[in-house]
N, C-alpha and C positions, 0 to 999 in steps of 0.2 A: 504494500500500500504506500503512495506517494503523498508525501505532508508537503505541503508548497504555499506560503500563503500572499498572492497578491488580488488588486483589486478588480476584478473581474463582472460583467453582468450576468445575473443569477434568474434562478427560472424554479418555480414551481408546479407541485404536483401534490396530492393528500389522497392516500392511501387509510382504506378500510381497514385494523387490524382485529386480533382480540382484545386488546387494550382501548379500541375507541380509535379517533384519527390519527394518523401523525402528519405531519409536511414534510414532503421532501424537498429539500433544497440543495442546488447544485448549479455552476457554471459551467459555461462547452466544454470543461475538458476532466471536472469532477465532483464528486459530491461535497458541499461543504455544513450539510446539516438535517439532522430527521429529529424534529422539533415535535413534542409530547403539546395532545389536544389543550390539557389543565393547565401546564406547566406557565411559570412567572415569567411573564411578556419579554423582559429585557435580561433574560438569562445567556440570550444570545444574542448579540448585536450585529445585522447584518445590514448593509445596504436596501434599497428597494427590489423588491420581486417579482418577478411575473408571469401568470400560469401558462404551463407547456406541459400537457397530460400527454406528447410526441417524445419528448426529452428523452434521448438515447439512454441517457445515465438513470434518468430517472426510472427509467422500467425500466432498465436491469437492476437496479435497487428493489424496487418491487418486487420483481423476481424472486432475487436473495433473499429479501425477507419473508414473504410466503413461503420458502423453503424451510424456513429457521425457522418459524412458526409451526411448521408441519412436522416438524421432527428431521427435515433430512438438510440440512446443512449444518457445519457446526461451526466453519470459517467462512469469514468473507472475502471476498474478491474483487475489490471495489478501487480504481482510485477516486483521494479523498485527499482533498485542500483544507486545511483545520488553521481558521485565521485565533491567534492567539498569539500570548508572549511565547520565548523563548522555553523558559519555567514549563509553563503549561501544555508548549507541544513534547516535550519533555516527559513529562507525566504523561501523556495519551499515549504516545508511543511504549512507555514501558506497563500502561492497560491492557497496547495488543498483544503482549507477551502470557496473559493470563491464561493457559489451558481453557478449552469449552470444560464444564463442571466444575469449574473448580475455584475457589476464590479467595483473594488476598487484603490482609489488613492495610489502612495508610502506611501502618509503621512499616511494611513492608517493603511498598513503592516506594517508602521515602529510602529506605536503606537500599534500594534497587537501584535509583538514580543517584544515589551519592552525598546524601543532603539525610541523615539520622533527625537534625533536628527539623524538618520542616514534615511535619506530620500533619499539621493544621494547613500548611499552602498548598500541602498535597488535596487533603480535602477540597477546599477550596476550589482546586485547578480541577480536580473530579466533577464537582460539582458545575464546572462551565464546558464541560465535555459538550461539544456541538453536534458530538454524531452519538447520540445514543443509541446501543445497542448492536453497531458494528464495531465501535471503541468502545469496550466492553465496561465501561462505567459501574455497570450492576453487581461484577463480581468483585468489587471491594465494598470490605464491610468493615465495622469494628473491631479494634482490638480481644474483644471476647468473643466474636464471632455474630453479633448484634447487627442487626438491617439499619442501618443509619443512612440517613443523605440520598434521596433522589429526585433528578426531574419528574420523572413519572408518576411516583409517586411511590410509597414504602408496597404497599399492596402490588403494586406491577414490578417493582424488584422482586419481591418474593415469588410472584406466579412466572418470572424468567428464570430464575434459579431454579425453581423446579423444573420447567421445562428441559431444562440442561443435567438435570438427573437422571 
């Protein structure tokens, strides 16, 4: 997957799931967001957007995800422009290293990337995850092993960890 982030015109699409809608958002050459129905307005800061239910990227996102939803993909295949700090593409990138089933505390990522004391920025930068669900956001939890922290909502972290069981 290709992290690239410049400023580009972006095109949407919203997709039926089991969780309700998502948006998919992406520019000519990537995806750069699948945005939760509920989810807090300015969790993600994009440019303007405008619907392309054609969007090449975007139906193979769709794709992908109805597969993952069905039980039959466990990786994605996507490239994905993920606009953020340095920090924070940082931290997504070491999200997609998380096995499908399986999932890792902050304290972990934080000790992944190199940074023990940034357990809280790691939250943080998880929490601005623009591609939920292909940057696997959901499978970090707490220190104890506790559902903390989601766009989607704690309910649709749980019903995706199961799914991944």
């Amino acid at each position: 997957m290709n992290m690239r982030s410049d400023a580009k015109s972006l095109f949407y699409t919203q997709m039926q799931t089991p969780f309700g809608q998502l948006k998919l958002i992406a520019h000519r050459d990537a995806l750069v967001a699948v945005l939760w129905e509920h989810e807090l307005e300015n969790r993600v800061k994009l440019a303007d957007v405008a619907r392309d239910n054609q969007h090449r990227i975007l139906i193979e996102t769709q794709r992908q995800l109805a597969e993952y939803f069905a039980g039959r993909r466990q990786q994605f295949n996507l490239s994905l422009d993920l606009f953020g700090t340095d920090f924070q593409r940082q931290v997504w990138q070491a999200l997609l290293t998380i096995p499908f089933g399986e999932t890792r505390s902050y304290k972990h990522i934080a000790e992944q990337i190199g940074n023990v004391k940034a357990v809280r920025a790691v939250g943080a930068a998880n929490g601005r995850n623009p591609v939920s669900i292909i940057v696997p956001c959901h499978r970090v939890v707490g220190a104890n092993g506790k559902l903390v922290g989601f766009a989607g909502g704690i309910q649709n972290k749980q019903i995706l960890l199961k799914l991944e069981k």
